[in-house]
C-alpha positions in Angstrom: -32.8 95.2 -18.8 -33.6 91.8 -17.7 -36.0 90.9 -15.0 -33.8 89.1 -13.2 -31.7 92.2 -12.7 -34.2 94.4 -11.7 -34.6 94.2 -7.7 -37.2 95.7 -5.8 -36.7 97.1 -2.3 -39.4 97.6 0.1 -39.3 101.0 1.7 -38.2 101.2 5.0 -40.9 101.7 8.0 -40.7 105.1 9.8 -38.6 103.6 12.8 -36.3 101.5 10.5 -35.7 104.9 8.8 -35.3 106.2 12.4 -33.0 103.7 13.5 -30.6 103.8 10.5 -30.3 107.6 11.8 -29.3 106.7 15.1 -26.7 104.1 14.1 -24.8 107.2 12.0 -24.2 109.1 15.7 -25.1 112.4 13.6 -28.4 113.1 14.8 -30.6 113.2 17.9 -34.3 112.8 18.0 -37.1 114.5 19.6 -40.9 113.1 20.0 -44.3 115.3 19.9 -48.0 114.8 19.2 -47.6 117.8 17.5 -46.8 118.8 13.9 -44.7 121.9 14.0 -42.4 123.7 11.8 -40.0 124.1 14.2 -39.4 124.0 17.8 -39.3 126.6 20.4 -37.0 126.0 24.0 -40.2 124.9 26.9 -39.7 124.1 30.8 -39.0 120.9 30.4 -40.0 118.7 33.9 -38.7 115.9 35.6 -40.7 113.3 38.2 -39.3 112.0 41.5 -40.9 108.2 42.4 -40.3 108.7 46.0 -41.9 111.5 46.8 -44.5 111.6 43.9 -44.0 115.0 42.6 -43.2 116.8 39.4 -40.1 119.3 39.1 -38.6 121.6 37.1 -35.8 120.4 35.2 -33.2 123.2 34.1 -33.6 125.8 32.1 -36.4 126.3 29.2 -34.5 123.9 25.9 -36.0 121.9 23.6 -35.0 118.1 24.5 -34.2 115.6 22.9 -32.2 112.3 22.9 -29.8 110.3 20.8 -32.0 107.1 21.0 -34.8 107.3 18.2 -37.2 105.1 19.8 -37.3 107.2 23.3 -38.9 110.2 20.9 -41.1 107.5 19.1 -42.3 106.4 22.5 -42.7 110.3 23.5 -44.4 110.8 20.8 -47.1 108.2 20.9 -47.5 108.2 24.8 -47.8 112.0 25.4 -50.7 112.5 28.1 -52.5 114.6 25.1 -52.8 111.9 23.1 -55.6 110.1 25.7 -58.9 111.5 26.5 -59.4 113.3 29.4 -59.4 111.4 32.9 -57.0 108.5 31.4 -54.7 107.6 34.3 -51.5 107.4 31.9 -47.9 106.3 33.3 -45.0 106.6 31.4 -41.6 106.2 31.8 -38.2 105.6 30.2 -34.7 105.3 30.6 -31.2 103.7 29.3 -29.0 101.0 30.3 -26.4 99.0 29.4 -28.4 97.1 26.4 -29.9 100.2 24.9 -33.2 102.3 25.9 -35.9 100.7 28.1 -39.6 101.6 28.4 -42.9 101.0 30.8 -46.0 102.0 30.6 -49.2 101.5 32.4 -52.4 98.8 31.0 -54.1 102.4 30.2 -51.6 103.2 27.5 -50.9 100.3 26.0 -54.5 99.4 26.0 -55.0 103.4 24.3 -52.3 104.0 22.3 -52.7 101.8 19.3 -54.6 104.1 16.8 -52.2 107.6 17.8 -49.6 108.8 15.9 -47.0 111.5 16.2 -44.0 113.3 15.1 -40.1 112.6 15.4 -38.1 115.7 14.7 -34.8 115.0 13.8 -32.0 117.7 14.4 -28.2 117.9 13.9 -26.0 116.4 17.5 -23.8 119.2 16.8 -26.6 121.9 17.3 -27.5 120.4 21.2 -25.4 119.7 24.1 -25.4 116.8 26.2 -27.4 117.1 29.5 -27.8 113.8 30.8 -26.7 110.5 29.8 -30.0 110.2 27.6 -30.7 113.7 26.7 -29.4 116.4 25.0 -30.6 119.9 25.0 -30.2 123.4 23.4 -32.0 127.0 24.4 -32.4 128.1 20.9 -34.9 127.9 18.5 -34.4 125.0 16.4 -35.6 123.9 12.6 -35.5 120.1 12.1 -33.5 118.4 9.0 -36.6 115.8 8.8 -40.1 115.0 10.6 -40.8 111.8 10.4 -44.7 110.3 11.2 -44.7 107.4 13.2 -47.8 105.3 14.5 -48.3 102.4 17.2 -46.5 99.9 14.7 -43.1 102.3 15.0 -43.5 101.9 18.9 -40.4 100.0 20.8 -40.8 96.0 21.6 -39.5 96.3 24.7 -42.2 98.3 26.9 -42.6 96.8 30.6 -46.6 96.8 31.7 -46.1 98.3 35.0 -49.1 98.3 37.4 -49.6 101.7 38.3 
């Protein structure tokens, strides 16, 4: 075979990977510090701005969400994976142009040597809770885990000043 023939591709990063995923509609994607084999329903919790407290949100599921770079960003920015006493801020959301992100100085200042897991599972296996989420209340055993680092992280996170 002649050299001109032969072409080399570079592999795809963890979040191109990721993103190709998404684009199929087939899958949903949830984002850990953790390396596990498979993933166990939790009390999953909810914040409310105005009156500065956390909440129970529904029942015990494991959570996850059709956009790819909301479980990178879970992932990476989990309070566990700062050192005790960092004052991390978080938060996320969805509009019309796709997922949006904001974090605090704190975390983007800390989060650039921590990596994490993305779990990806079967849409069919969850059921949609909220316009970003989807949930189920069964044990579940991802198709793929996929390591992602700072690089993987979105390129649209707002500073906020909290």
């Amino acid at each position: 075979m002649a050299m001109e023939n032969l072409r080399m591709e570079k592999p795809s990063s963890p979040k191109e990977r990721l993103l190709e995923m998404e684009k199929s509609g087939l899958y949903v994607f949830h984002g850990s510090p953790q390396l596990l084999d498979n993933l166990s329903p939790k009390q999953a919790t909810g914040y409310d701005e105005e009156k500065d407290i956390h909440f129970n949100d529904g029942e015990e599921a494991v959570v996850s969400s059709q956009y790819a770079e909301i479980a990178i960003f879970r992932a990476l920015t989990h309070q566990s994976q700062f050192p005790e006493g960092v004052d991390t801020h978080t938060g996320f959301g969805a509009d019309e142009d796709g997922p949006c992100f904001r974090a605090n100085k704190a975390v983007i200042d800390g989060v650039k040597n921590n990596s994490g897991y993305v779990y990806v599972f079967k849409k069919d296996d969850f059921t949609p809770y909220k316009e970003i989420e989807y949930r189920t209340n069964k044990d579940v055993t991802p198709l793929e885990i996929i390591r992602v680092t700072a690089e993987d992280l979105p390129s649209n996170i707002e500073i906020s000043k909290d």
